[in-house]
C-alpha positions in Angstrom: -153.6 3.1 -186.7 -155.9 0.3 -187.7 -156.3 -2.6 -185.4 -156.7 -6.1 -186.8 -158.5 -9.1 -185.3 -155.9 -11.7 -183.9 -157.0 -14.9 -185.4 -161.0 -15.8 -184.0 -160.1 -13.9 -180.3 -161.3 -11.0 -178.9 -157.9 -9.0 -179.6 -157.6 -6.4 -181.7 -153.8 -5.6 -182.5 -152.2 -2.5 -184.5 -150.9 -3.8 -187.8 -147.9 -3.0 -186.8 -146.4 -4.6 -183.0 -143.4 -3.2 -181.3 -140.5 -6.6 -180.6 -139.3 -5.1 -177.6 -135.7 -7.4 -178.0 -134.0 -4.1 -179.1 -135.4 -1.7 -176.4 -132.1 -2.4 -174.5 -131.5 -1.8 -170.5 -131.8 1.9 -170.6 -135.2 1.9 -168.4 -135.7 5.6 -169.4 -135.0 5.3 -173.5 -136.8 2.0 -173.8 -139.3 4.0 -171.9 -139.4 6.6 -174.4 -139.5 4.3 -177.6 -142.5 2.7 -175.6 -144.2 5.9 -174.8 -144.0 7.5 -178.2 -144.8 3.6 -179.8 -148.1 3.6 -178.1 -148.6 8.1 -178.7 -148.7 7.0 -182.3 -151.3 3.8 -182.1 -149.1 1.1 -181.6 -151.0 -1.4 -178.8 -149.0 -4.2 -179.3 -146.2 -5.4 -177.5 -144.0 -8.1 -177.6 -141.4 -9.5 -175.7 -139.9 -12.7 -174.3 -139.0 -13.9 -170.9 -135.0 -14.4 -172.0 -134.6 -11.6 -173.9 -131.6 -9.5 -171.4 -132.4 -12.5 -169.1 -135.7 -11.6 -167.8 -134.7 -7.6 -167.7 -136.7 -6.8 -170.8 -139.5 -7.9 -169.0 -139.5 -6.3 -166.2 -138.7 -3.0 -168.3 -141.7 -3.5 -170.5 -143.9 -3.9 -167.6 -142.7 -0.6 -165.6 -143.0 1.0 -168.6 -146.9 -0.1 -169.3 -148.2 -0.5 -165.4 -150.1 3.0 -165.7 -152.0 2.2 -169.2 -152.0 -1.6 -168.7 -155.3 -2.2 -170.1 -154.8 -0.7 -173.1 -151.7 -2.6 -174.3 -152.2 -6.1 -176.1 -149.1 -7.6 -173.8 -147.6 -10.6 -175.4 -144.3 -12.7 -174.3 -142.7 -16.1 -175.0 -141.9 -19.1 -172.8 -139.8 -22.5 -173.8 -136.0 -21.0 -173.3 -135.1 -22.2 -169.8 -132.5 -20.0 -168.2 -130.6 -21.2 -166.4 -128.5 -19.5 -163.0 -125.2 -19.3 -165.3 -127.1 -17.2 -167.8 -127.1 -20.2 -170.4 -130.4 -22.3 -171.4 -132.0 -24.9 -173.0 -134.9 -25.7 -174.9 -138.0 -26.7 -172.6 -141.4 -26.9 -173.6 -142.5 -29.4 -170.5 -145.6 -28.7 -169.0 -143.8 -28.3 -165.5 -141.7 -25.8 -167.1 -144.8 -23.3 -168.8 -146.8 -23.6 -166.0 -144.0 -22.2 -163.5 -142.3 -19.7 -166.0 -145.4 -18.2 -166.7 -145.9 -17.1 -162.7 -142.0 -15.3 -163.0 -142.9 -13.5 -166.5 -146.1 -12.5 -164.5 -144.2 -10.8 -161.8 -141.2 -9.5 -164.2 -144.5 -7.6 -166.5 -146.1 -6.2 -163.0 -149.4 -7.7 -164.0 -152.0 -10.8 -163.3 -152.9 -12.1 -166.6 -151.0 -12.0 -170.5 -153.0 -11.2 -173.5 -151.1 -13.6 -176.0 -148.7 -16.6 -174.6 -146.6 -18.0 -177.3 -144.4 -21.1 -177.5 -140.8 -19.3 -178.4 -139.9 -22.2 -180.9 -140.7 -25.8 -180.7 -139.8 -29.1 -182.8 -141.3 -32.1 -183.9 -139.7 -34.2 -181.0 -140.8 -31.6 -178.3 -143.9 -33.1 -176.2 -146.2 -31.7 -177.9 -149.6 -32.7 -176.5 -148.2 -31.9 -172.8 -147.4 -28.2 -174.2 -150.7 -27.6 -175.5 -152.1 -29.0 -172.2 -150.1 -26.5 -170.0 -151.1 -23.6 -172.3 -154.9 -24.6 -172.3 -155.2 -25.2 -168.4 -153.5 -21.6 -168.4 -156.0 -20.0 -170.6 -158.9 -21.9 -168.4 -157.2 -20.5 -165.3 -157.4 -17.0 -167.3 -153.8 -16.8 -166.3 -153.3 -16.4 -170.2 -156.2 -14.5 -172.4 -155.4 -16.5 -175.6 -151.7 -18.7 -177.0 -149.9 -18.9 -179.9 -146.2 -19.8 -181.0 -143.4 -18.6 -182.6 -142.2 -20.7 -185.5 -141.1 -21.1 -188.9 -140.9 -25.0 -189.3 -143.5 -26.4 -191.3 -143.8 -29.7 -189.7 -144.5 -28.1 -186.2 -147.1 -25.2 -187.5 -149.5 -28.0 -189.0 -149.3 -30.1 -186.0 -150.8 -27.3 -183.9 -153.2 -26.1 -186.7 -154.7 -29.8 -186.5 -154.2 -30.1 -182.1 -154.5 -26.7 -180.8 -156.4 -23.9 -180.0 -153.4 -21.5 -181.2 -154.9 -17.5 -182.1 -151.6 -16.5 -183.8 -148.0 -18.1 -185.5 -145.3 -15.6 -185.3 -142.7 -16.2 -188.3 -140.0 -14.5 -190.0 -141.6 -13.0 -193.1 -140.4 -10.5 -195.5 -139.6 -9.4 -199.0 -136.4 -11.0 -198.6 -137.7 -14.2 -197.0 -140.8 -15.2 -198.9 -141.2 -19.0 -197.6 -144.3 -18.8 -195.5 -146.2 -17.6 -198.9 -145.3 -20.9 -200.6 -147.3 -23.4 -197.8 -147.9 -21.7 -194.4 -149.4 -17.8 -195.1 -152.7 -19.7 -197.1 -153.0 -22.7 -194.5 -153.5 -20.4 -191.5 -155.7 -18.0 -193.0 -158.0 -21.0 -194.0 -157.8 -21.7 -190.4 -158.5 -18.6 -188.9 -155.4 -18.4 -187.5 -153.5 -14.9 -187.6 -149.6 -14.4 -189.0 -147.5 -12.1 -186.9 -144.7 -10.9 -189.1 -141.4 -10.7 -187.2 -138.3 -9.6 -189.3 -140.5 -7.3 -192.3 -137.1 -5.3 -192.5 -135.0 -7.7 -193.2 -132.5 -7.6 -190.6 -132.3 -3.8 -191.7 -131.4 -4.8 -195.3 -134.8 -3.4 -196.6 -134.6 -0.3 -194.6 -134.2 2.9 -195.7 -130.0 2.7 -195.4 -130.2 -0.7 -196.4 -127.4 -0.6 -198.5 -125.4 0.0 -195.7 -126.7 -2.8 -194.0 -126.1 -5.2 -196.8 -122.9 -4.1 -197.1 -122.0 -4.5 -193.3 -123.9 -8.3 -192.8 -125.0 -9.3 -196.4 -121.2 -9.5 -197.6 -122.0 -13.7 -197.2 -125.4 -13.3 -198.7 -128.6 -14.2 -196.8 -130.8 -17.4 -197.7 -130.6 -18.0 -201.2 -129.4 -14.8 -202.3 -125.9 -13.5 -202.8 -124.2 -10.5 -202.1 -124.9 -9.3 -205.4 -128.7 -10.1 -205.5 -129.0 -8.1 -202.1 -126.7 -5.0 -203.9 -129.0 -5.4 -206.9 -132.3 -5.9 -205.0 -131.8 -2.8 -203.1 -131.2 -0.7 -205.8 -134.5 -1.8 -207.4 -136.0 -0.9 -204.1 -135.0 2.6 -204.3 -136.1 3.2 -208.0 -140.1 3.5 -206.4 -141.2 6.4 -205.0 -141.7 5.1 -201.4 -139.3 4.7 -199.2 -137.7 1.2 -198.6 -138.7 0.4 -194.9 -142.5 1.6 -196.2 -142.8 -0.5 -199.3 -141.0 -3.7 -196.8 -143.7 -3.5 -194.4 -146.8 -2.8 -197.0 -145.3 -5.7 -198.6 -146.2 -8.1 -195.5 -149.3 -7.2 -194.6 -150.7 -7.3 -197.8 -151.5 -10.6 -197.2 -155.1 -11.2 -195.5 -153.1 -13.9 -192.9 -151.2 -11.3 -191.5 -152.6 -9.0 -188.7 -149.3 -7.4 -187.4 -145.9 -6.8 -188.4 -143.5 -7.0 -185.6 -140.4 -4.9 -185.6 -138.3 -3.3 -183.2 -136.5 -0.1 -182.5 -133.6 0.9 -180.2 -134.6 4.7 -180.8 -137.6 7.1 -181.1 -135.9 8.5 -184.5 -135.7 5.0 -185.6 -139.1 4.1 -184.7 -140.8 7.0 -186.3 -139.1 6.2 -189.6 -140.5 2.7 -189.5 -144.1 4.4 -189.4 -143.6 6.3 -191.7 -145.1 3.2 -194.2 -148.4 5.0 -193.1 -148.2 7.5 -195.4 -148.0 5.0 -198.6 -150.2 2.4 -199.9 -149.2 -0.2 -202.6 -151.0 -1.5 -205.6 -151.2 -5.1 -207.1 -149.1 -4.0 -209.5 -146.5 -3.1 -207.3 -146.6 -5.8 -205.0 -146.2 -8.0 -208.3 -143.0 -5.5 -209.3 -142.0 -6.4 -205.7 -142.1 -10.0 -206.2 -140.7 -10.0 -209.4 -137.5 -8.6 -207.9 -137.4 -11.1 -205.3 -137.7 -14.8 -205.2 -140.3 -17.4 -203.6 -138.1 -19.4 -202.0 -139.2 -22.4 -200.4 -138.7 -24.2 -196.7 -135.9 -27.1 -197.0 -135.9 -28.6 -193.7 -138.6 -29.2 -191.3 -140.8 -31.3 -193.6 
């Protein structure tokens, strides 16, 4: 599988990542989706310290503890759990530099390849944060940080203040806003897009109709029911398969190294890589764009 280089660091990721989120607290079939994720050239793994409260974590890293130094390991701080199982939004310094010791002994291992900010505002402290991931990265406690984000507002701030490798955003055919401001700013800045989401919430997948008709009966963004219906039945009058042409779609752009999606099944992971097989033309990505719409950030400004 080719392996892109994650903004100006020394990782090379697969251009496509597996979210962990859906792996689920079966140890041995979140094993097996691992196992056959990395068999077929997957090296990049992502996961969060409160996805399944710290669980997913500790799954992931029994999972990787014989091949750790092959895996690109990545996971998310800023969610503070609490006992109860509820949490709040903390981005403190204090917080980072304590949560990052637990994620380390949840994942079985002594440093993290990519530490990223799960969220963040305008309000949030923002030159403390970026202080706690630095002295992290200095400590080699963390290889290199990033965040996960899709306001505007917050992604420029640390283009101009940090020394952030990657943004992960929601990014798909269906949700075209980074390409409008964000996809072009980050690439002039060396600064890598991880895709999360290039499915759509399953809408763009190969049954998407299905999906559309079970969540999409409200719409989604700025599109109506009817505009989904209509879009995926576009989608099938190609001759690739919907998930395929979705993720092609994504990381056609230069910004974008990896496109993040996840799997609750081998079955369903395979058919996900199956957008190997295909490649797609400027024509067709304009016949994809055409079907779709640019839409644009509203808040966040």
């Amino acid at each position: 599988m080719k392996k892109n280089q994650l903004g100006t660091s020394e990782l090379f990721v697969s251009e496509v990542a597996l979210g962990c989120m859906s792996l689920g607290t079966d140890e041995q079939k979140a094993k097996a989706v691992i196992d056959e994720a990395l068999e077929q050239g997957i090296n990049y793994l992502d996961t969060a310290d409160l996805y399944d409260k710290g669980l997913n974590e500790e799954i992931v890293g029994k999972a990787i503890k014989d091949r750790r130094q092959d895996i690109v390991l990545a996971t998310k701080v800023g969610n503070h759990l609490k006992e109860d199982g509820t949490w709040y939004w903390d981005p403190s310094k204090e917080y980072i530099k304590n949560q990052v010791k637990e994620s380390l002994r949840r994942l079985g291992t002594d440093y993290i390849d990519l530490y990223q900010l799960h969220g963040g505002t305008i309000e949030d402290p923002i030159d403390e944060t970026i202080e706690a991931f630095e002295e992290l990265t200095k400590e080699g406690t963390v290889r290199y940080y990033g965040i996960s984000s899709i306001r505007p507002n917050v992604i420029r701030t640390y283009v101009e203040k940090s020394n952030i490798v990657s943004v992960m955003m929601q990014y798909s055919l269906l949700d075209r806003r980074p390409e409008e401001e964000v996809l072009d700013l980050l690439h002039q800045h060396s600064i890598s897009v991880v895709a999360r989401g290039p499915m759509g919430k399953g809408m763009l997948a190969n049954h998407g109709k299905e999906i559309v008709q079970a969540k999409g009966q409200k719409g989604y963004l700025d599109y109506s029911y009817d505009e989904l219906v209509g879009i995926i039945e576009e989608l099938q009058s190609f001759d690739q398969p919907a998930s395929s042409l979705a993720i092609r779609y994504v990381l056609h752009h230069p910004a974008v190294a990896s496109a993040v999606f996840g799997a609750s099944s081998v079955e369903q992971l395979v058919e996900n890589l199956t957008y190997q097989d295909i490649r797609v033309t400027e024509n067709e990505v304009q016949r994809l764009q055409q079907i779709t719409k640019p839409i644009v950030y509203q808040q966040h400004r």
